[in-house]
C-alpha positions in Angstrom: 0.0 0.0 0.0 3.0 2.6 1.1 4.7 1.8 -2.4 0.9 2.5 -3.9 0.6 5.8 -2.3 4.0 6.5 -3.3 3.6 6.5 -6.8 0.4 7.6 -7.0 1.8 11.0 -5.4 4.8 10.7 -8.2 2.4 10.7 -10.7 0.4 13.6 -9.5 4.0 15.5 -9.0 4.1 15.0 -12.8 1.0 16.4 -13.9 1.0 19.7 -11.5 4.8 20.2 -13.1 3.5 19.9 -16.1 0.2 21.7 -16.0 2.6 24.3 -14.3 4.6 24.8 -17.0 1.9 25.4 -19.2 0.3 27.8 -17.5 3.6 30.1 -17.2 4.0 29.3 -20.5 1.1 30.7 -21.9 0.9 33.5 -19.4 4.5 34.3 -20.6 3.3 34.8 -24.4 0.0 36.3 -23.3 1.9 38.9 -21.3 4.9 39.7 -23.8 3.6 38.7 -26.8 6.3 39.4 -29.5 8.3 41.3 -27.4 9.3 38.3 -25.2 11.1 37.3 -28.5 13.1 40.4 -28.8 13.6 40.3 -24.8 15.1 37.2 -25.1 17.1 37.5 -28.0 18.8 40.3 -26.3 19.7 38.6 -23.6 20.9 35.7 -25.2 22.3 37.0 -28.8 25.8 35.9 -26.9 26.9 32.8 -25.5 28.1 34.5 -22.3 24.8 36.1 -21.9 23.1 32.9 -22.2 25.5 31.6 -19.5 24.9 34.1 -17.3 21.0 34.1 -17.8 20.6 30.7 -17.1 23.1 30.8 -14.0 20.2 33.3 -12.6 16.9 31.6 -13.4 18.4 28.3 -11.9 19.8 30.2 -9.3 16.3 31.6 -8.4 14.2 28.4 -9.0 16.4 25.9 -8.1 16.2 23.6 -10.7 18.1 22.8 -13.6 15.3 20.7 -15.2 13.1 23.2 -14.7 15.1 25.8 -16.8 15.7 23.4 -19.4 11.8 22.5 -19.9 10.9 26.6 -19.7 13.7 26.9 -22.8 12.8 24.0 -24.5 8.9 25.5 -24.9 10.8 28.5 -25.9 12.4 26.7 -28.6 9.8 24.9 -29.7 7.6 27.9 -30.0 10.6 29.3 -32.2 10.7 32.4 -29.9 14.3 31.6 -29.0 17.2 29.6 -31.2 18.7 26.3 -30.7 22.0 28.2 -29.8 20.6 30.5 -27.8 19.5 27.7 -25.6 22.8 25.8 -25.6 24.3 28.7 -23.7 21.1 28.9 -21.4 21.5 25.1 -20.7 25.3 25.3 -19.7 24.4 27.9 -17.2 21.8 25.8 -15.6 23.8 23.2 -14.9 26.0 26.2 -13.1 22.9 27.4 -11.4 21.6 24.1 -10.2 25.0 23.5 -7.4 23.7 26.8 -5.5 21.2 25.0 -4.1 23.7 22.7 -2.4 25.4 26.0 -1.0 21.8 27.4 0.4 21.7 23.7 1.9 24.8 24.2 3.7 23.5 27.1 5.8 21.1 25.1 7.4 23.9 22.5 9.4 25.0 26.2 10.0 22.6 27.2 11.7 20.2 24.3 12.6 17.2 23.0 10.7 15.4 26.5 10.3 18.5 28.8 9.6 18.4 31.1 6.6 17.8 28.8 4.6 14.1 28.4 5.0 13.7 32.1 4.2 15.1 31.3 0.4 13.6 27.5 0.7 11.7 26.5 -2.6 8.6 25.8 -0.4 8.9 29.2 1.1 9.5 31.0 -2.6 6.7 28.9 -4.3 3.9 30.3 -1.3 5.4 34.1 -1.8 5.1 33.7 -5.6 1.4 31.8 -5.5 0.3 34.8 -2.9 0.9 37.2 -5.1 -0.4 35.4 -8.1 -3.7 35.1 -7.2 -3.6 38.2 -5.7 -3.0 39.6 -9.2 -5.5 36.9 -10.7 -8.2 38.0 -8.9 -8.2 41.5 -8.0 -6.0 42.4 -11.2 -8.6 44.7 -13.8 -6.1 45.0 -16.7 -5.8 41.5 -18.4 -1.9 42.0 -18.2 -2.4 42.2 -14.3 -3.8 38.6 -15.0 -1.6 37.2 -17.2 1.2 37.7 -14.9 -0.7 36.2 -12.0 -1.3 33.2 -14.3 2.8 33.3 -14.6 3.3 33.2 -10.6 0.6 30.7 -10.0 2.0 28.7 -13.2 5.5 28.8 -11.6 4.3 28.1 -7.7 1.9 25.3 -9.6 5.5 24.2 -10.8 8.0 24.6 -8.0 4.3 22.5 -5.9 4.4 19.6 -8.2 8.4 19.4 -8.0 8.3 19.5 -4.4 5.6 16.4 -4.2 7.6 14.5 -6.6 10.5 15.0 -3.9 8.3 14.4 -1.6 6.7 11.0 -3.0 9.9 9.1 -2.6 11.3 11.0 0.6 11.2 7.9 3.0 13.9 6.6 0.6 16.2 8.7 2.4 15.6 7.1 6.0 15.1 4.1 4.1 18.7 1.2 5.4 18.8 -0.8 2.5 18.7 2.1 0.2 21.6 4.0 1.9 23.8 0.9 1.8 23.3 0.7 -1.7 24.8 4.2 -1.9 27.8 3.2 0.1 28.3 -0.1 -0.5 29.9 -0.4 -4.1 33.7 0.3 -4.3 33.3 0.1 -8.0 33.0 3.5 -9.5 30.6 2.7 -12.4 28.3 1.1 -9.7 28.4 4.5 -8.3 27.3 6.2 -11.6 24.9 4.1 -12.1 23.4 4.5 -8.8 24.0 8.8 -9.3 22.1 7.9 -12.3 19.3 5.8 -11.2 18.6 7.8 -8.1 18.8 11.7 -9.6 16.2 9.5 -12.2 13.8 8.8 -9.4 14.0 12.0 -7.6 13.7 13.9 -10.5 15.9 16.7 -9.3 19.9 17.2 -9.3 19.4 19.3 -6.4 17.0 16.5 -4.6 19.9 14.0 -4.9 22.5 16.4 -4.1 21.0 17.3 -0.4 20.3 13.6 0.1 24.4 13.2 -0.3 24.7 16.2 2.1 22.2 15.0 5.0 24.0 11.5 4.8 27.6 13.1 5.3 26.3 13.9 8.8 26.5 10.7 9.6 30.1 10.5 8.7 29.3 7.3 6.2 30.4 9.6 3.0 33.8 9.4 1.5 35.1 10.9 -1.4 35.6 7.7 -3.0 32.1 6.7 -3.1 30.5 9.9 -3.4 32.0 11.5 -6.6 30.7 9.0 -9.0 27.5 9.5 -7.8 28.1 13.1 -8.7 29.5 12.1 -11.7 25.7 10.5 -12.4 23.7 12.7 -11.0 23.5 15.7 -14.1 22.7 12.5 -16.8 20.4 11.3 -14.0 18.6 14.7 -13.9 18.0 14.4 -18.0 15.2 12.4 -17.4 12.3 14.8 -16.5 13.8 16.9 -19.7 13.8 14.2 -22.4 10.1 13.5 -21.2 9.3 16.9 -22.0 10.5 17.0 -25.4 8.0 13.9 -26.4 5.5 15.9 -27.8 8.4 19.2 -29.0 9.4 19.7 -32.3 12.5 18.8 -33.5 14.1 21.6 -32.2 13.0 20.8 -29.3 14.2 17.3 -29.0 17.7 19.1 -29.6 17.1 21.7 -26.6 16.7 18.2 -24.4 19.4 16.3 -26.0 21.9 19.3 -25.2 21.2 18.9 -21.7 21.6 15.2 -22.1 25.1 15.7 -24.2 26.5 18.7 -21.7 26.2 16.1 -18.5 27.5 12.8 -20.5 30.3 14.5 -21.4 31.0 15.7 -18.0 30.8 12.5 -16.7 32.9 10.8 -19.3 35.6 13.6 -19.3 35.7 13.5 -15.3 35.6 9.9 -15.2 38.3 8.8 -17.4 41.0 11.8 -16.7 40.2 11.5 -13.0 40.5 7.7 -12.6 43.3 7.1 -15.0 45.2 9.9 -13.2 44.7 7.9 -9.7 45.7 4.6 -11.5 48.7 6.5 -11.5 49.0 9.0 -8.7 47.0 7.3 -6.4 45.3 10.6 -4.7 45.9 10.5 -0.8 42.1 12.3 -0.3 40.1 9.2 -1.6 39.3 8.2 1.9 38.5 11.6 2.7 35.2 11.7 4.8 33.0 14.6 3.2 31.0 17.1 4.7 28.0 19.0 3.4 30.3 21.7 2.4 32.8 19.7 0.8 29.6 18.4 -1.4 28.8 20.9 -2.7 32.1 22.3 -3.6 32.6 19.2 -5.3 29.1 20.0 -7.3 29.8 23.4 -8.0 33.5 22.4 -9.4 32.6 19.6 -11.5 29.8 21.6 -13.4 32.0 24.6 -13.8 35.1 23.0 -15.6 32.7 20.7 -17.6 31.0 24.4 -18.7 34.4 26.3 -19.2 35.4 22.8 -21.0 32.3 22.9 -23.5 31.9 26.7 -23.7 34.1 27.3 -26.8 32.3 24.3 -28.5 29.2 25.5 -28.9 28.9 25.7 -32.4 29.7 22.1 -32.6 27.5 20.8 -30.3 24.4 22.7 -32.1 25.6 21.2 -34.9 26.2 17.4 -33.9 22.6 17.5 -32.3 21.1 18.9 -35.4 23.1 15.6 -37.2 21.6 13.5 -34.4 17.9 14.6 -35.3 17.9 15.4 -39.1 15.4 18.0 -40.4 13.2 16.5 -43.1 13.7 18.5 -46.7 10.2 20.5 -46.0 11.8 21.5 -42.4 15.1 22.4 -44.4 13.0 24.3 -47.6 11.5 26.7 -44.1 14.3 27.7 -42.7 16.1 28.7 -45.9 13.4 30.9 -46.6 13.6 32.5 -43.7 18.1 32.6 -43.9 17.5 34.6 -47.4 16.6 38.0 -45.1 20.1 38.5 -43.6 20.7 42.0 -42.0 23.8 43.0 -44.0 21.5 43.1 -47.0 19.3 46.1 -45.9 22.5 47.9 -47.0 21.6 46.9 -50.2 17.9 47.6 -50.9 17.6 46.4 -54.4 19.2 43.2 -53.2 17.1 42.9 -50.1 13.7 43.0 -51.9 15.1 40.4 -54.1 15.4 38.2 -51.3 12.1 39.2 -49.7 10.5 38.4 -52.7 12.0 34.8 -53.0 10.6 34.1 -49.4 7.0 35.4 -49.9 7.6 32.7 -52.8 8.0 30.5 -50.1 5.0 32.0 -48.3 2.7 31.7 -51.2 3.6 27.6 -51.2 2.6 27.2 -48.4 -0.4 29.2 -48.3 -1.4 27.1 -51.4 -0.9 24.2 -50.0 -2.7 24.9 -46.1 -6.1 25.9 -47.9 -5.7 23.0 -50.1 -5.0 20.5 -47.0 -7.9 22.5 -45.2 -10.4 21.8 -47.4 -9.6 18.4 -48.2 -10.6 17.8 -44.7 -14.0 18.3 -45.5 -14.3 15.2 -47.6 -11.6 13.2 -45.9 -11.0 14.4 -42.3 -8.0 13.2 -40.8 -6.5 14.1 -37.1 -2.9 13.9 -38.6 -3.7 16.6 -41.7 -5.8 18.5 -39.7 -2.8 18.7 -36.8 -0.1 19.5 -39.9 -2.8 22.6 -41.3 -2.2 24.2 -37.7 1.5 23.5 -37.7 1.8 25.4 -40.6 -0.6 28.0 -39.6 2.0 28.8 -37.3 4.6 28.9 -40.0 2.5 31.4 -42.2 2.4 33.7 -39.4 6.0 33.3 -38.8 6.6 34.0 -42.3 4.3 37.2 -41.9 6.1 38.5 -38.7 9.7 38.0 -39.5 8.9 39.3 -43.7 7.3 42.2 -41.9 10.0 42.9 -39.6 12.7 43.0 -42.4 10.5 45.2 -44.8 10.1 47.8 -41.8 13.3 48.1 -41.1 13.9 48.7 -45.4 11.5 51.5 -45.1 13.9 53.4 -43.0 16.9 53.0 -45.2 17.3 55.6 -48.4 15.6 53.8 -51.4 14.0 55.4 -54.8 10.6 56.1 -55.6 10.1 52.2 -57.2 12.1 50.5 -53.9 9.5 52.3 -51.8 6.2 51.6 -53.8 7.4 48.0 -54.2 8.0 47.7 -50.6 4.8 49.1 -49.4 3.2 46.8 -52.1 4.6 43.3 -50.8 3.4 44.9 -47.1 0.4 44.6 -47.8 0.4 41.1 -50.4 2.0 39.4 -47.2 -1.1 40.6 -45.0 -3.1 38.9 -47.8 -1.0 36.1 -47.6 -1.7 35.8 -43.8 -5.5 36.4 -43.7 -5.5 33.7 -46.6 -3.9 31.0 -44.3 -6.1 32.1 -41.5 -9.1 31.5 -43.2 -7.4 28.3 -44.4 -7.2 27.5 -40.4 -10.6 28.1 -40.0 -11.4 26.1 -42.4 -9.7 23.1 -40.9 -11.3 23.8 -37.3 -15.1 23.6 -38.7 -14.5 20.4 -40.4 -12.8 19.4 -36.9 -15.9 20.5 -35.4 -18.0 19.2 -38.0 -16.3 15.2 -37.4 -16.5 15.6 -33.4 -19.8 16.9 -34.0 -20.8 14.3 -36.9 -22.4 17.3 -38.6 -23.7 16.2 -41.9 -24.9 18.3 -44.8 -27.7 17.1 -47.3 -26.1 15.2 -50.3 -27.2 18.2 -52.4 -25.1 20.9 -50.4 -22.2 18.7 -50.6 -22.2 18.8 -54.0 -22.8 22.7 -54.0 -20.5 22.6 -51.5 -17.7 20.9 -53.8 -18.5 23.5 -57.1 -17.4 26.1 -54.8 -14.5 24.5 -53.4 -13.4 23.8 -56.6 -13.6 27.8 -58.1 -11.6 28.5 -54.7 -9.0 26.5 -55.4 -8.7 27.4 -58.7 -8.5 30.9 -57.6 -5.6 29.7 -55.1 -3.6 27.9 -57.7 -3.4 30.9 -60.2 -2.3 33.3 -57.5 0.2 30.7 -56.5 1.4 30.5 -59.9 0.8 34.2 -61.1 2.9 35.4 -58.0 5.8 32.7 -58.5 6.4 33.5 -62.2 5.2 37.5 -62.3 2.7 36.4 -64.7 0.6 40.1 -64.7 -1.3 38.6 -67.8 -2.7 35.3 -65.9 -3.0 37.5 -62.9 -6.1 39.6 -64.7 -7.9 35.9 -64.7 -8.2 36.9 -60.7 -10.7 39.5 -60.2 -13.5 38.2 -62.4 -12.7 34.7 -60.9 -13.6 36.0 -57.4 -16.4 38.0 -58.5 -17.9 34.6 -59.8 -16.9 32.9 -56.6 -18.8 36.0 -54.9 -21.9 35.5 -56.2 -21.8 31.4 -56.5 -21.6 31.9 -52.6 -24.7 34.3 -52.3 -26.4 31.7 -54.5 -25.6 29.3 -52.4 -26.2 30.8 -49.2 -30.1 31.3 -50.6 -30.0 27.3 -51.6 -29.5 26.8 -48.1 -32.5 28.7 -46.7 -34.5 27.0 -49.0 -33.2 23.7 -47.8 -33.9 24.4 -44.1 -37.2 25.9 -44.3 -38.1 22.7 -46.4 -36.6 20.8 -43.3 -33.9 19.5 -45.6 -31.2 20.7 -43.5 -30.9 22.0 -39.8 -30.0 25.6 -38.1 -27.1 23.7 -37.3 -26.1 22.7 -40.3 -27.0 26.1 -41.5 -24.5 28.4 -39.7 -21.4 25.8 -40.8 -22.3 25.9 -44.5 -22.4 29.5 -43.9 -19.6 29.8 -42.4 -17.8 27.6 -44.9 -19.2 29.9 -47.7 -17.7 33.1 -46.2 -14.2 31.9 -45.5 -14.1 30.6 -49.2 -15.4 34.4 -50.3 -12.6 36.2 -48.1 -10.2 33.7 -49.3 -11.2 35.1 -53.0 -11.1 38.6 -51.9 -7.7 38.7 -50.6 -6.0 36.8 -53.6 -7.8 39.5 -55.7 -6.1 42.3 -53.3 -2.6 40.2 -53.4 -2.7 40.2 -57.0 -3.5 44.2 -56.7 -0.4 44.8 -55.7 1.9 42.7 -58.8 -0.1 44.4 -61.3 0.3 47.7 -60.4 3.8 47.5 -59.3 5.1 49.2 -62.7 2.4 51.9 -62.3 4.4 55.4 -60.9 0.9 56.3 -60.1 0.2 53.8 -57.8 -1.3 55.1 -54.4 1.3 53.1 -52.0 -0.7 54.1 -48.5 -4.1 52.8 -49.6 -4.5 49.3 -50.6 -8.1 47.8 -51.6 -9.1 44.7 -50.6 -12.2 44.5 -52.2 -12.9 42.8 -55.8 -13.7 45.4 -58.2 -14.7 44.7 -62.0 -12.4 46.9 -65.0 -13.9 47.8 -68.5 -11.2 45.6 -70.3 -12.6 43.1 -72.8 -10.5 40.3 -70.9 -12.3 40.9 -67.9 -16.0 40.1 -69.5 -13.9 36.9 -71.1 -12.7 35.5 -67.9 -16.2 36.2 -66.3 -18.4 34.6 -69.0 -15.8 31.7 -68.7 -15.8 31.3 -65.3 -19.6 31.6 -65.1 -20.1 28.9 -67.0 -17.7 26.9 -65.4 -19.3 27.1 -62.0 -22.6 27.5 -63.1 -24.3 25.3 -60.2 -27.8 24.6 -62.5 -25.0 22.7 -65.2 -23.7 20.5 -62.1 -26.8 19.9 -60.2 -27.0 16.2 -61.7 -22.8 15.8 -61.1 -21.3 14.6 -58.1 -18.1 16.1 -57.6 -15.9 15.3 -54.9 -13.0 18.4 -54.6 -10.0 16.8 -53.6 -6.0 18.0 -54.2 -2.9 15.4 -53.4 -0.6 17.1 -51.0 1.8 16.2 -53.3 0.8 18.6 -55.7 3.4 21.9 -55.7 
């Protein structure tokens, strides 16, 4: 029953750490929003800074794990660089011996001492007082957001403390202490550093274990620095559990952490023991005190850090060998590498480059409304999951596109540099509303499969006539924008005009259908829905394609751009209309079942 108990405690450790890390996670973005990206990168944008930074926040919280997961949802977010992290993670592992040193004052001054005042029980009720202090009296929602943060992080430093706590009477426990000083053999003492930092699910945990043993004098070095030696790869666990469901970045952040401490131990292991094959060091017997502990700690981590610190470079680089971007992943970030700084210099240059990665943007805008609407005749979790992903990326592209086309406007360009940059301003904001329609999209057929909302067989195939104008109109602003094609780009107005009204017509086709019982209110406000997304989705290719065909014009009006469809008096336009009228005439395709599907596959 005891061992019952004491996992089922271990297990609810887990989930408060982890629900406490969300929480400060998303109370963290909701608070700084895109400035907690810039934050960051300033105090990170060198490895000593990254050092020092996560010396500080490991230093506060007392817990190397704990740093490493809050970095690893940073990297995985993408608000902070693999890199970045490295240097973050090397500090931590600095950060996490001053808990042994604030242990120390406590056999200084007896079991209260001054180290209850800065005692991660004490800190966690401080923090979760003034959380909800700000969660529920707070009127501005930034006042709540940062008393979501606290409460996150007490939530976190709670759920730490009761997976401590769950396997305490270890501690007291005889057999278990033997096993700690019983082996002679030094691996046996990794493995038990290992094993036991594992359980415990802190460095810091194990460490003040090895300090309130000393007291009793049982402790020598011999047998307690290869538990040292194990405990950082020990305290890896909790980490690589986090970064099951990261990205691939990440996985990295975790396997950093993983590669910093396994090389410590190696190093330390094979220099220190081939050296006393040798020597044969007189302090081997030496009976260690608290103190002498953590010294020991604090020493180990900080050569193994000074050791790795001018390798940086290479370990980012061997973990992104050990996890391999796919050729999509790889195609994204070299989008992103074409807007270097040191071409802003250069403007003619620069808009070169921002228009090959709004080429990139367009793909996969293309693509995501695709994928999104092939989910309404084929929902799968897996497609619908990858739509969101690359949501994200659309608004990534947006924000960091933006960013670099901002900073362009304040550098000395002509007349045409400054149209053409206030042009592709506004296609990207097409772009972006684009793929968040195409999101939306994706979440009402999510809804619609949890739901098992079904439409009549006739509105799915009026359903599927306009799906097939929109992606039309989706494909030829793909293509018009990759090549510069102003001629097929004139094809896009009177296209979405057509998709304009084939949505009015069916919007009336569906009152008719529920007031004849056909289909329910239900039913109603989805196919709706549907409709407008696929008109907006029109409307803003229109507007993108706005901007390539009157990027020659010297007249152009570069502070006002119209989103809205309007017809022209050219003879091409009437062609393309009559064309696309019949094409989509839903009285020609009422007896036709069509069924709009696109392979992914398709480019």
């Amino acid at each position: 029953m005891q061992i019952f108990s004491m996992i089922l405690s271990l297990l609810c450790g887990v989930a408060l750490f982890l629900f406490g890390m969300s929480l400060m996670g998303d109370g963290l973005k909701m608070v700084a929003g895109n400035k907690l990206e810039a934050f960051l990168y300033r105090m990170t944008n060198t490895p000593i800074k990254g050092v020092a930074l996560g010396t500080a926040v490991t230093s506060v919280i007392q817990s190397s794990s704990a740093t490493t997961v809050m970095v690893i949802g940073f990297v995985n977010s993408g608000m902070m660089k693999l890199k970045q992290a490295i240097g973050i993670i090397m500090g931590a592992n600095i950060g996490t011996s001053i808990t042994g040193w604030i242990l120390c004052l406590s056999y200084i001054q007896g079991s209260g001492g001054i180290a209850s005042v800065f005692s991660t029980a004490t800190i966690s009720a401080v923090v979760a007082v003034v959380g909800i202090i700000f969660r529920m009296f707070g009127k501005r929602s930034v006042h709540k957001n940062m008393g979501n943060i606290m409460l996150g992080f007490a939530v976190l430093m709670t759920g730490m403390q009761m997976m401590s706590g769950a396997v305490s009477p270890l501690r007291e426990n005889q057999m278990f202490i033997n096993m700690l000083t019983m082996f002679s053999n030094p691996l046996a003492g990794i493995l038990v550093g290992i094993l036991f930092t594992a359980v415990l699910q802190s460095a810091s945990a194990t460490v003040g274990v090895l300090q309130a043993l000393s007291v009793t004098g049982i402790l020598t070095f011999a047998s307690t620095f290869p538990i040292v030696l194990g405990i950082g790869v020990g305290a890896a666990c909790p980490v690589l559990i986090s970064a099951i469901g990261a990205n691939k970045n990440g996985k990295r952040t975790a396997l950093v952490y993983l590669i910093n401490d396994l090389f410590g131990l190696i190093m330390w292991a094979v220099v220190f023991y081939s050296l006393n094959a040798v020597i044969h060091f007189t302090f081997m017997d030496q009976v260690m005190t608290p103190v002498s502990i953590a010294l020991l700690n604090t020493v180990f981590r900080l050569v193994t850090v000074c050791i790795l610190f001018p390798f940086i470079n290479k370990i980012e680089k061997l973990v992104c060998w050990l996890v391999k971007d796919s050729a999509e992943e790889l195609e994204d970030e070299a989008d992103f590498d074409l807007l270097e700084e040191r071409l802003l210099s250069y403007p003619a240059l620069a808009i070169g480059q921002c228009h090959r990665a709004m080429n990139g943007m367009a793909k996969k805008v293309r693509k995501n409304v695709n994928r999104a609407m092939n989910l309404l005749n084929d929902y799968q979790q897996d497609k619908f999951d990858k739509v969101q992903r690359k949501e994200d990326l659309i608004d990534k592209y947006e924000s960091r596109l933006g960013e670099y086309l901002v900073q362009l406007t304040k550098r000395e360009m002509n007349t045409a540099q400054t149209r053409q940059v206030s042009l592709y301003l506004h296609t990207i904001n097409d772009f972006e509303r684009i793929g968040d329609h195409a999101s939306y999209i994706a979440h009402m057929s999510n809804e619609m499969h949890e739901n098992h909302t079904q439409f009549s067989e006739e509105a799915w195939d009026e359903l599927n006539v306009a799906m097939e104008a929109v992606r039309e109109v989706i494909n030829i602003t793909y293509g018009c924008f990759l090549n510069d094609d102003k001629e097929e780009a004139q094809r896009i107005t009177p296209l979405g005009m057509v998709i304009g009204r084939l949505c009015d017509e069916l919007k009336m086709h569906h009152v008719a259908r529920m007031s004849k019982g056909g289909c329910g209110l239900e039913e109603g406000a989805v196919f709706t829905d549907l409709l407008n997304s696929f008109n907006r989705i029109a409307s803003h290719c229109a507007s993108a394609m706005v901007a390539l065909l009157k990027g020659d014009e010297m007249d152009t009006d570069i502070h006002i751009h119209d989103s809205k469809i309007y017809p022209t008096d050219n003879w091409e336009y009437y062609s393309y209309l009559n064309e696309y009228n019949q094409k989509y005439d839903i009285k020609s395709k009422s007896e036709s079942h069509i069924r709009s599907m696109e392979p992914e596959e398709v480019e």
